[in-house]
PDB file of the backbone (N, CA, C, O) and the ligand in Angstrom, with CONECT records:
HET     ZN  A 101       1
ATOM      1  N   UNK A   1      29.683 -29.788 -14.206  1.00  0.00           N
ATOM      2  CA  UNK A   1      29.024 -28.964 -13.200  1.00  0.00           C
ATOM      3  C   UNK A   1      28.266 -29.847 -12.221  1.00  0.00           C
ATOM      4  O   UNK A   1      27.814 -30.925 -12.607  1.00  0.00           O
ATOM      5  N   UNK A   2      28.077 -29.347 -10.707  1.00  0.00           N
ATOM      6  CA  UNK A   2      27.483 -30.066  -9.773  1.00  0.00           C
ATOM      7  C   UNK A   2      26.358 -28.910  -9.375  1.00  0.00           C
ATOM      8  O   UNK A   2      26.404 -27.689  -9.528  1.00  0.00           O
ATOM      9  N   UNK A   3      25.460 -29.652  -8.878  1.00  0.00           N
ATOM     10  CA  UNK A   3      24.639 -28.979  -8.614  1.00  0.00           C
ATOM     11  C   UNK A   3      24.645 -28.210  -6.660  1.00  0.00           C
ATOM     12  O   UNK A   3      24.663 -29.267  -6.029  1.00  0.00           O
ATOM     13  N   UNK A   4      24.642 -27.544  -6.033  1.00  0.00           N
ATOM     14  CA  UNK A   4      25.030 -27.068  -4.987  1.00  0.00           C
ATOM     15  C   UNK A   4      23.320 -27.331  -4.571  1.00  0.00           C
ATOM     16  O   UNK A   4      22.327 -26.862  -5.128  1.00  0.00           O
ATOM     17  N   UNK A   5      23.400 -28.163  -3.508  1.00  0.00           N
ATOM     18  CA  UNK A   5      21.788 -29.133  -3.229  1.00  0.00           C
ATOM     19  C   UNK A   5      21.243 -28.040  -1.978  1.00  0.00           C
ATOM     20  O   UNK A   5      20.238 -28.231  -1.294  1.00  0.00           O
ATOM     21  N   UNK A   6      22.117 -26.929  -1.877  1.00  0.00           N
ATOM     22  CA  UNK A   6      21.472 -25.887  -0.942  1.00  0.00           C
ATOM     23  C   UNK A   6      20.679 -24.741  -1.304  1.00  0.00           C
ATOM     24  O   UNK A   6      19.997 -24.215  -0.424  1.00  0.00           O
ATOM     25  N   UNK A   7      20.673 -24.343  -2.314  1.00  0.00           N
ATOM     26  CA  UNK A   7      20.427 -23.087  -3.551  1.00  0.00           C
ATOM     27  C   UNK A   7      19.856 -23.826  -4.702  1.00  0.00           C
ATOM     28  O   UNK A   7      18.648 -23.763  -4.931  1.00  0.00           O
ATOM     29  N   UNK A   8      20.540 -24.415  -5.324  1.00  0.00           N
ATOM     30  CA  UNK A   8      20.206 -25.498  -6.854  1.00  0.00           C
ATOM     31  C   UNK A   8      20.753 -24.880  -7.652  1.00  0.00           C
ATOM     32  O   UNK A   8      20.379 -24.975  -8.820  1.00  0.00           O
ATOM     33  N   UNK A   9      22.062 -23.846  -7.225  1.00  0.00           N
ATOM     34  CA  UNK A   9      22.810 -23.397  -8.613  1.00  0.00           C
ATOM     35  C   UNK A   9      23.579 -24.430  -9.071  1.00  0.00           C
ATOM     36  O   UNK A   9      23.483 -25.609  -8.730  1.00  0.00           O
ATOM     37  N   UNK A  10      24.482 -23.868  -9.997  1.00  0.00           N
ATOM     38  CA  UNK A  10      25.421 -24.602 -10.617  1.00  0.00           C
ATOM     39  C   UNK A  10      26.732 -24.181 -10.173  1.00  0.00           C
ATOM     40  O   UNK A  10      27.315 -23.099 -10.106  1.00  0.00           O
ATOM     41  N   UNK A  11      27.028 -25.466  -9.870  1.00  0.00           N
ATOM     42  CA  UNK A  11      28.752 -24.866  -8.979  1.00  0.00           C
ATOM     43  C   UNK A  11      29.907 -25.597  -9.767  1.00  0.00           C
ATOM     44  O   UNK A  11      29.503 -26.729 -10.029  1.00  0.00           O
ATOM     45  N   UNK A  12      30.896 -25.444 -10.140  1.00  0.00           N
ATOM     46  CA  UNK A  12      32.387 -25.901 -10.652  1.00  0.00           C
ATOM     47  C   UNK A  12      32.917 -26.862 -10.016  1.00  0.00           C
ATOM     48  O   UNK A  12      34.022 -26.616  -9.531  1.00  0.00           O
ATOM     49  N   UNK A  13      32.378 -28.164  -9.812  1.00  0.00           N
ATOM     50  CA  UNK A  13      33.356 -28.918  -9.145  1.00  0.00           C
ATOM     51  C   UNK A  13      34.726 -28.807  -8.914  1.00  0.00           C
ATOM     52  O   UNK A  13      35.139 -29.078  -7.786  1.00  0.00           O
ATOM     53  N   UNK A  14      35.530 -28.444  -9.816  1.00  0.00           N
ATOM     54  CA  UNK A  14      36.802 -28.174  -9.879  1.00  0.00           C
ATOM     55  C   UNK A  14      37.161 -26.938  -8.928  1.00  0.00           C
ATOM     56  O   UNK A  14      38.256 -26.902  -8.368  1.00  0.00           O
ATOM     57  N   UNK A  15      36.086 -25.795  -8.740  1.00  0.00           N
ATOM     58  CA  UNK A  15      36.396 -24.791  -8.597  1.00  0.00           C
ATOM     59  C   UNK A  15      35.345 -24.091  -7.853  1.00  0.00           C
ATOM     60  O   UNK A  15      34.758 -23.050  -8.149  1.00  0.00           O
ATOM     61  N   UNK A  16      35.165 -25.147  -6.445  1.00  0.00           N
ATOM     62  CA  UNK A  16      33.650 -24.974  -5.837  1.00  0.00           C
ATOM     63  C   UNK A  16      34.145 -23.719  -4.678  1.00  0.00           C
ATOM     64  O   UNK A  16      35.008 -23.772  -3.803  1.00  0.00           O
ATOM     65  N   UNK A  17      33.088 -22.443  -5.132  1.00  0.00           N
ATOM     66  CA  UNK A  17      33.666 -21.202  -4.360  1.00  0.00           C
ATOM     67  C   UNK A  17      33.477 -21.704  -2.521  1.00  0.00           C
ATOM     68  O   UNK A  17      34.454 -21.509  -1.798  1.00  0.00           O
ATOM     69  N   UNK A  18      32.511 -22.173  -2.058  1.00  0.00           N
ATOM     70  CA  UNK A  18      31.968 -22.942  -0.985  1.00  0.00           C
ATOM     71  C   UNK A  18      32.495 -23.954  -0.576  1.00  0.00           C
ATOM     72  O   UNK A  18      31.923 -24.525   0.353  1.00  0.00           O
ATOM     73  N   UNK A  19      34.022 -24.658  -1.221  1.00  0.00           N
ATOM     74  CA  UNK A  19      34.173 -26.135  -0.841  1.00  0.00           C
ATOM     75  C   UNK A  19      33.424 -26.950  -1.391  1.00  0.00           C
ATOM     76  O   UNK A  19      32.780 -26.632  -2.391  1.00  0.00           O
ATOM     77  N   UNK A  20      33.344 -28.486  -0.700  1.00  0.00           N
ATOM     78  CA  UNK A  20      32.573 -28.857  -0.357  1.00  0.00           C
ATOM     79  C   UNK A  20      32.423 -30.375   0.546  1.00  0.00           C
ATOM     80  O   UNK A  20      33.193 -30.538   1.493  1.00  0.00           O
ATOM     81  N   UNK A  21      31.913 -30.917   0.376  1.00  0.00           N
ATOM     82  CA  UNK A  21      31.424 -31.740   1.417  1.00  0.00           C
ATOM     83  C   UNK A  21      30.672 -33.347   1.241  1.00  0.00           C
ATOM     84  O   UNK A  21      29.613 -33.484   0.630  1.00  0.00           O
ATOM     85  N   UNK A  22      31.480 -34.608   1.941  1.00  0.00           N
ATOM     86  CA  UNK A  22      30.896 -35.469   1.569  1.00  0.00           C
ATOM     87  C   UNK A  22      30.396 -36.169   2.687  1.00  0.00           C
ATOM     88  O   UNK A  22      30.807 -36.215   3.846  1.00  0.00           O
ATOM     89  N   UNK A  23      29.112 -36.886   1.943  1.00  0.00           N
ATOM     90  CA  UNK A  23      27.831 -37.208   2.520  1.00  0.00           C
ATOM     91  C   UNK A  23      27.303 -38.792   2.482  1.00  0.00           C
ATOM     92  O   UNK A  23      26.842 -39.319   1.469  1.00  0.00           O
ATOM     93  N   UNK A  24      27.422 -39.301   3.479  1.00  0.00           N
ATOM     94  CA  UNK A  24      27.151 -41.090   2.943  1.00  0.00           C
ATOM     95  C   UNK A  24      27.805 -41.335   1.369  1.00  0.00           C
ATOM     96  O   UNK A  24      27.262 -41.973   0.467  1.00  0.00           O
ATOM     97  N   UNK A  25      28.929 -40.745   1.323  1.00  0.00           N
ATOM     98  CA  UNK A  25      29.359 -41.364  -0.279  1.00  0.00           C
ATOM     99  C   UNK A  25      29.503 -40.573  -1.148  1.00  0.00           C
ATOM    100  O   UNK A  25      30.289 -40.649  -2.092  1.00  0.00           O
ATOM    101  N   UNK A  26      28.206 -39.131  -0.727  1.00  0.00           N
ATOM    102  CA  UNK A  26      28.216 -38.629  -1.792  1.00  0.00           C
ATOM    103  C   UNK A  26      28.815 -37.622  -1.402  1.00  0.00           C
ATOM    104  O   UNK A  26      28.866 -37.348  -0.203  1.00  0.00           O
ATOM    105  N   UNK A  27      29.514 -36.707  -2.548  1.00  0.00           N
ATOM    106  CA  UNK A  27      30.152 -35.291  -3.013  1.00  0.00           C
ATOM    107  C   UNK A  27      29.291 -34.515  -3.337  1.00  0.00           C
ATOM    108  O   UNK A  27      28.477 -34.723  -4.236  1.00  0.00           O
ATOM    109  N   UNK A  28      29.359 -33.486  -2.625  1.00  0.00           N
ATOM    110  CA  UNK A  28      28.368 -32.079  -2.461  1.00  0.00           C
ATOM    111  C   UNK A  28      29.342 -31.070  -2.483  1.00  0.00           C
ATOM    112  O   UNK A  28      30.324 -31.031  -1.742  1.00  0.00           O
ATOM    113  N   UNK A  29      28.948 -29.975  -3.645  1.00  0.00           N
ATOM    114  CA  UNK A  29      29.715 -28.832  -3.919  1.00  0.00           C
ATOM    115  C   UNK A  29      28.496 -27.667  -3.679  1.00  0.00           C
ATOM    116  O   UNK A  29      27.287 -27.704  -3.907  1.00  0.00           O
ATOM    117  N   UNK A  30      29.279 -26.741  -3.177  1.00  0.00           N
ATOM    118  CA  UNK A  30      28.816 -25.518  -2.586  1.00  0.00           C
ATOM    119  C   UNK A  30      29.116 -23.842  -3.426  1.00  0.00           C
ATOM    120  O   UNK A  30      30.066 -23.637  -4.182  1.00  0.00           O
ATOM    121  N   UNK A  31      28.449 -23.190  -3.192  1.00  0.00           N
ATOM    122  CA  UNK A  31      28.711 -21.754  -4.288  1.00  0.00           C
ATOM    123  C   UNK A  31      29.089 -21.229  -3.658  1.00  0.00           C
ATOM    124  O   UNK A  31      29.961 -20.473  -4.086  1.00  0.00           O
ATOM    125  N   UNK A  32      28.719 -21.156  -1.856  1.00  0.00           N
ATOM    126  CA  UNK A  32      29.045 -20.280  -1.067  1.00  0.00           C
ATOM    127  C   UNK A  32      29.599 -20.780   0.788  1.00  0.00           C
ATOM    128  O   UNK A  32      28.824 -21.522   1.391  1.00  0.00           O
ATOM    129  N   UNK A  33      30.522 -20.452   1.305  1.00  0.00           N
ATOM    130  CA  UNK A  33      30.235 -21.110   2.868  1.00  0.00           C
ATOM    131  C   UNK A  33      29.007 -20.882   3.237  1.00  0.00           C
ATOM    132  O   UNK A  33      28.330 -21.857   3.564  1.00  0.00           O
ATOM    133  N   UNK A  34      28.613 -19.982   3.264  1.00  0.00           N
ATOM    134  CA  UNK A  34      27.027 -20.245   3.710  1.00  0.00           C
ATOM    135  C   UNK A  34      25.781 -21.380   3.397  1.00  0.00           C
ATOM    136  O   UNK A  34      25.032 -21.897   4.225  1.00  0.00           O
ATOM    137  N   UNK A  35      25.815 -21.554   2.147  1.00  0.00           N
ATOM    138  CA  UNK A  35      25.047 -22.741   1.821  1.00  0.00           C
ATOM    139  C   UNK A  35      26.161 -24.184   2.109  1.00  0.00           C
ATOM    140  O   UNK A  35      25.556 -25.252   2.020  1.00  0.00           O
ATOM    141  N   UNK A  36      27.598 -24.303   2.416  1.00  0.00           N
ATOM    142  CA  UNK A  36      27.813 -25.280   2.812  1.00  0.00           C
ATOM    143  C   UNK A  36      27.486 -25.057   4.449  1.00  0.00           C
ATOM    144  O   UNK A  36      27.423 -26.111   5.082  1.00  0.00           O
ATOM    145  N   UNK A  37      27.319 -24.103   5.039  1.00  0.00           N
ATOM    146  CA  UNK A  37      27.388 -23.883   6.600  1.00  0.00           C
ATOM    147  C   UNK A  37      25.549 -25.015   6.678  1.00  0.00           C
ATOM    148  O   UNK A  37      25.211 -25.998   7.337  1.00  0.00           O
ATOM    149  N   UNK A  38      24.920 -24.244   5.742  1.00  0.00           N
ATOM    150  CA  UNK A  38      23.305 -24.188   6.114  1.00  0.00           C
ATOM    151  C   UNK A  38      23.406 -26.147   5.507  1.00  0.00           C
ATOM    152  O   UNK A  38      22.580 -26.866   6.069  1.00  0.00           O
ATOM    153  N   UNK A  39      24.090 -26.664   4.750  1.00  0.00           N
ATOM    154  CA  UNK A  39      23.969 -27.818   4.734  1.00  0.00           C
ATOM    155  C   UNK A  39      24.536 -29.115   5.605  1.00  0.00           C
ATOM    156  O   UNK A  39      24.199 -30.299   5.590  1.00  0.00           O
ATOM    157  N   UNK A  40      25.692 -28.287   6.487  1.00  0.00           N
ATOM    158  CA  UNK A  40      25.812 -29.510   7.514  1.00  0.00           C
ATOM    159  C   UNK A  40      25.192 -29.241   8.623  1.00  0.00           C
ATOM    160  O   UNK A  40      25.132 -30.149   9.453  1.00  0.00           O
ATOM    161  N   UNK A  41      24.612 -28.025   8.914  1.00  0.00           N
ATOM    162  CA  UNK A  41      23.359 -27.667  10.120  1.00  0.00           C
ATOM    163  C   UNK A  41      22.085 -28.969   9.621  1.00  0.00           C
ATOM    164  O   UNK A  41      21.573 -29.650  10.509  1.00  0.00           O
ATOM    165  N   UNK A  42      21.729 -29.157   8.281  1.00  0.00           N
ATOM    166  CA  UNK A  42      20.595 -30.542   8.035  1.00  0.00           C
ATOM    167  C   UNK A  42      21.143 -30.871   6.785  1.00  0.00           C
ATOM    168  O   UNK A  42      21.066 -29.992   5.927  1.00  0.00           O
ATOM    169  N   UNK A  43      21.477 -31.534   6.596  1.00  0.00           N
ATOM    170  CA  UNK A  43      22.195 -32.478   5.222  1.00  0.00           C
ATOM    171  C   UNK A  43      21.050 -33.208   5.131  1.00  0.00           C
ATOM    172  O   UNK A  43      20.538 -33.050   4.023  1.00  0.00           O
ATOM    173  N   UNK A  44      20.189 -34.243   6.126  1.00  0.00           N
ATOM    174  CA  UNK A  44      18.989 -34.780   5.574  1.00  0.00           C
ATOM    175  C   UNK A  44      17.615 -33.645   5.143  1.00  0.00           C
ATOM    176  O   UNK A  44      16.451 -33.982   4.924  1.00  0.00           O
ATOM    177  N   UNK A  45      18.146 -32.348   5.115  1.00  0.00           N
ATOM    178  CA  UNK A  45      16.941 -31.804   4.315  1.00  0.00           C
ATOM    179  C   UNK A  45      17.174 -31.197   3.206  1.00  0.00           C
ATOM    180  O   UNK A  45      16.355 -30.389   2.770  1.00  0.00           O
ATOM    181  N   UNK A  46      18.454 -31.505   2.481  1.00  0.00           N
ATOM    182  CA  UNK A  46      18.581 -31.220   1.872  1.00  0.00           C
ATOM    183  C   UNK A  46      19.372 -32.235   0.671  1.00  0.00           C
ATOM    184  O   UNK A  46      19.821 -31.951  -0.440  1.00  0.00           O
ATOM    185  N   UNK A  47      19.319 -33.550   1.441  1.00  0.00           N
ATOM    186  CA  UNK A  47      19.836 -34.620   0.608  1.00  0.00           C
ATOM    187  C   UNK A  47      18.951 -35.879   1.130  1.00  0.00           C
ATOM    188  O   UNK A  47      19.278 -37.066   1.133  1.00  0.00           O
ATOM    189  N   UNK A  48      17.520 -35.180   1.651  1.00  0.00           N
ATOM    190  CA  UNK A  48      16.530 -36.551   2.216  1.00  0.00           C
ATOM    191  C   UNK A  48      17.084 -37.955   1.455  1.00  0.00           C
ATOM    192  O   UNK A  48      17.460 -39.029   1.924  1.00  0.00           O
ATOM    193  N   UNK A  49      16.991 -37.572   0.384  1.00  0.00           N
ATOM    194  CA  UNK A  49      16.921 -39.337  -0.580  1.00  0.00           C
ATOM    195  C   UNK A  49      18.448 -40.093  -0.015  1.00  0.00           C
ATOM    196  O   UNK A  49      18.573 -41.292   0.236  1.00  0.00           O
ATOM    197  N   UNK A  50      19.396 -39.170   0.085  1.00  0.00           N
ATOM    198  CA  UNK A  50      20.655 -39.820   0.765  1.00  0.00           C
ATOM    199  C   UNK A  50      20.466 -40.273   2.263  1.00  0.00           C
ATOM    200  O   UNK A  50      20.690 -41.456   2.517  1.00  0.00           O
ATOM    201  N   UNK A  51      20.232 -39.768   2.867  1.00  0.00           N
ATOM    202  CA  UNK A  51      19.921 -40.392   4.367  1.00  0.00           C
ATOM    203  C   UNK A  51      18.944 -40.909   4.599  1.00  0.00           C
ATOM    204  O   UNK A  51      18.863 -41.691   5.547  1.00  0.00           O
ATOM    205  N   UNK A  52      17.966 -40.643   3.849  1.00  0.00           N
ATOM    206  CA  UNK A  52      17.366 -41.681   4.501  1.00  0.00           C
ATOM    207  C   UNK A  52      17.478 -43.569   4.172  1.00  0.00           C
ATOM    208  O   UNK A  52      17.808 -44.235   3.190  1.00  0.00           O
ATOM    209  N   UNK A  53      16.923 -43.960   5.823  1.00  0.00           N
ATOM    210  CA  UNK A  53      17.578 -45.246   6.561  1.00  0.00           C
ATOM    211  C   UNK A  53      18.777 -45.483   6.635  1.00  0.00           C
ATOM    212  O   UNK A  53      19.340 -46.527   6.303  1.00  0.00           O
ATOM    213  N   UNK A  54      19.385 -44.238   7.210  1.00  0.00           N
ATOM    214  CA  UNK A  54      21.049 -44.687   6.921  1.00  0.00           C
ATOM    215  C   UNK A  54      20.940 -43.676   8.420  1.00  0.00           C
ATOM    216  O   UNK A  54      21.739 -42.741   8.480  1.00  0.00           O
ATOM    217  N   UNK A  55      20.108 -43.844   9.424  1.00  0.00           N
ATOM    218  CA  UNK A  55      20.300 -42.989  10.509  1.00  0.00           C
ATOM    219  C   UNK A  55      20.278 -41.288  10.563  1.00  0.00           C
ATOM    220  O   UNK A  55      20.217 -40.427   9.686  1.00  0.00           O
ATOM    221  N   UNK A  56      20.360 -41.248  12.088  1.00  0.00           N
ATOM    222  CA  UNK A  56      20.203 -39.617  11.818  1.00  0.00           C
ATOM    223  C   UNK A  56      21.279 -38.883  11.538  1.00  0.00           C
ATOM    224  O   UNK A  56      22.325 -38.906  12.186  1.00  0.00           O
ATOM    225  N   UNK A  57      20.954 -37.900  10.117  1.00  0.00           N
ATOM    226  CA  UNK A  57      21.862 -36.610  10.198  1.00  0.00           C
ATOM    227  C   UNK A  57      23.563 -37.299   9.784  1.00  0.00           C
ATOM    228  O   UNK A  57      24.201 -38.325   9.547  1.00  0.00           O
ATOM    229  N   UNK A  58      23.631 -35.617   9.948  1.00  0.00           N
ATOM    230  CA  UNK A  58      25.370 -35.383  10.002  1.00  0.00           C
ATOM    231  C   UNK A  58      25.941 -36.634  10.935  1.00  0.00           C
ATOM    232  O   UNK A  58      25.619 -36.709  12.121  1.00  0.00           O
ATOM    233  N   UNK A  59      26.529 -37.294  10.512  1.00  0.00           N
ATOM    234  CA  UNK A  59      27.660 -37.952  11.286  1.00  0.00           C
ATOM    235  C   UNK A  59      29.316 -37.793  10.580  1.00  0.00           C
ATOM    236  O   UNK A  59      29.977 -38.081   9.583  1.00  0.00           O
ATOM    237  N   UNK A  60      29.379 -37.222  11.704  1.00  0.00           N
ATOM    238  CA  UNK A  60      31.099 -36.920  11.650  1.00  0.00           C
ATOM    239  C   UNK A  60      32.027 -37.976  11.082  1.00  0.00           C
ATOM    240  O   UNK A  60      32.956 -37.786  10.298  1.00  0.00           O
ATOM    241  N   UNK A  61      31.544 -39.332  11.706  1.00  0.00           N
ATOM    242  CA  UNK A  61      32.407 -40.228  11.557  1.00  0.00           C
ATOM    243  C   UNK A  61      32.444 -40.616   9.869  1.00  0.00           C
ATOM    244  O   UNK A  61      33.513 -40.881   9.319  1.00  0.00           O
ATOM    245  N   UNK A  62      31.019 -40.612   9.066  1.00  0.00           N
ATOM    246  CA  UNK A  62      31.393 -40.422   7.852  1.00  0.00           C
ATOM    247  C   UNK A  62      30.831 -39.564   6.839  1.00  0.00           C
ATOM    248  O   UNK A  62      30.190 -39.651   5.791  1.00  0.00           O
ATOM    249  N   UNK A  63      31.524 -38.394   7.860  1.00  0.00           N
ATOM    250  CA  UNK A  63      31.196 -37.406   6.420  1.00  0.00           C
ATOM    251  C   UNK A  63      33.152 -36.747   6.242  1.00  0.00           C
ATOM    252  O   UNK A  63      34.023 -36.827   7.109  1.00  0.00           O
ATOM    253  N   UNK A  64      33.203 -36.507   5.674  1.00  0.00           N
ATOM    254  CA  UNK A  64      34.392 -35.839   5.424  1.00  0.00           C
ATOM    255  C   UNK A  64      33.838 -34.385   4.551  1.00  0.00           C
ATOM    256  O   UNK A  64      32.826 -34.261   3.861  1.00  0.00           O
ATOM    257  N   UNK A  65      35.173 -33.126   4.951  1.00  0.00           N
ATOM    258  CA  UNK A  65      34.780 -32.176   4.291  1.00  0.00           C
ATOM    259  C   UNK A  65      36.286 -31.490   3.742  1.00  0.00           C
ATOM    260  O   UNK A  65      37.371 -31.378   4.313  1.00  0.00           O
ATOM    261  N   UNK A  66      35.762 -31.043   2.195  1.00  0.00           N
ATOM    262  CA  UNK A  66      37.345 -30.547   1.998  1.00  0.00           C
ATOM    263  C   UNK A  66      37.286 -29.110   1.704  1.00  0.00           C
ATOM    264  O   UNK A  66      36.618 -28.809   0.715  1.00  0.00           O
ATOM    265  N   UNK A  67      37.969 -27.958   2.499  1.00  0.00           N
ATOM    266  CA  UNK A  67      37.613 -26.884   2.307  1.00  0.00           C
ATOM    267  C   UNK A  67      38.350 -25.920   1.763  1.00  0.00           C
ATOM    268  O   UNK A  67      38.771 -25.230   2.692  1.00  0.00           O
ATOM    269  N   UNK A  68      38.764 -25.471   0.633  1.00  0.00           N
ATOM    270  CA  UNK A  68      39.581 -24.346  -0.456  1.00  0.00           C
ATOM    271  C   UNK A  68      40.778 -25.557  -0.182  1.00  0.00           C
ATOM    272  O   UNK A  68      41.702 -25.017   0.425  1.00  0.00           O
ATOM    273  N   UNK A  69      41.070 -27.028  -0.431  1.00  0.00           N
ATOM    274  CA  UNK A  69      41.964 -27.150  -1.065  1.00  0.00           C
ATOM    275  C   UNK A  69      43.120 -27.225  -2.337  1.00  0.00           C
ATOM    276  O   UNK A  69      44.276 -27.576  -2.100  1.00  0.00           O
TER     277      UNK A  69
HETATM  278 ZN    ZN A 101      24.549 -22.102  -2.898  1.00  0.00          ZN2+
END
């Protein structure tokens, strides 16, 4: 189980209803599109310890996202 860093439920990696989404490295699973929507609107407020000094925010160039594959 992963923890969905938007809510703090418990989400199915295998079987993340939300997708999900990676972040400087890291893999972020989601329960719902909405809490993945509300996490690339601020990924540093909701993964501060990951971004920070690694610049601002969402960057496209390395985040990748994989969605109901
Ligand atoms: Zn959630």
């Amino acid at each position: 189980m992963s923890i969905d860093p938007v809510c703090k439920k418990e989400v199915d990696e295998k079987n993340a209803p939300g997708g999900k989404v990676r972040y400087w490295g890291e893999v972020f699973h989601f329960c719902s599109e909405e809490c993945r929507k509300a996490f690339r609107r601020q990924p540093h407020e909701y993964a501060p310890e990951i971004a920070e000094g690694r610049g601002p925010g969402y960057d496209k160039a390395r985040t990748s996202e994989t969605w109901r594959t």
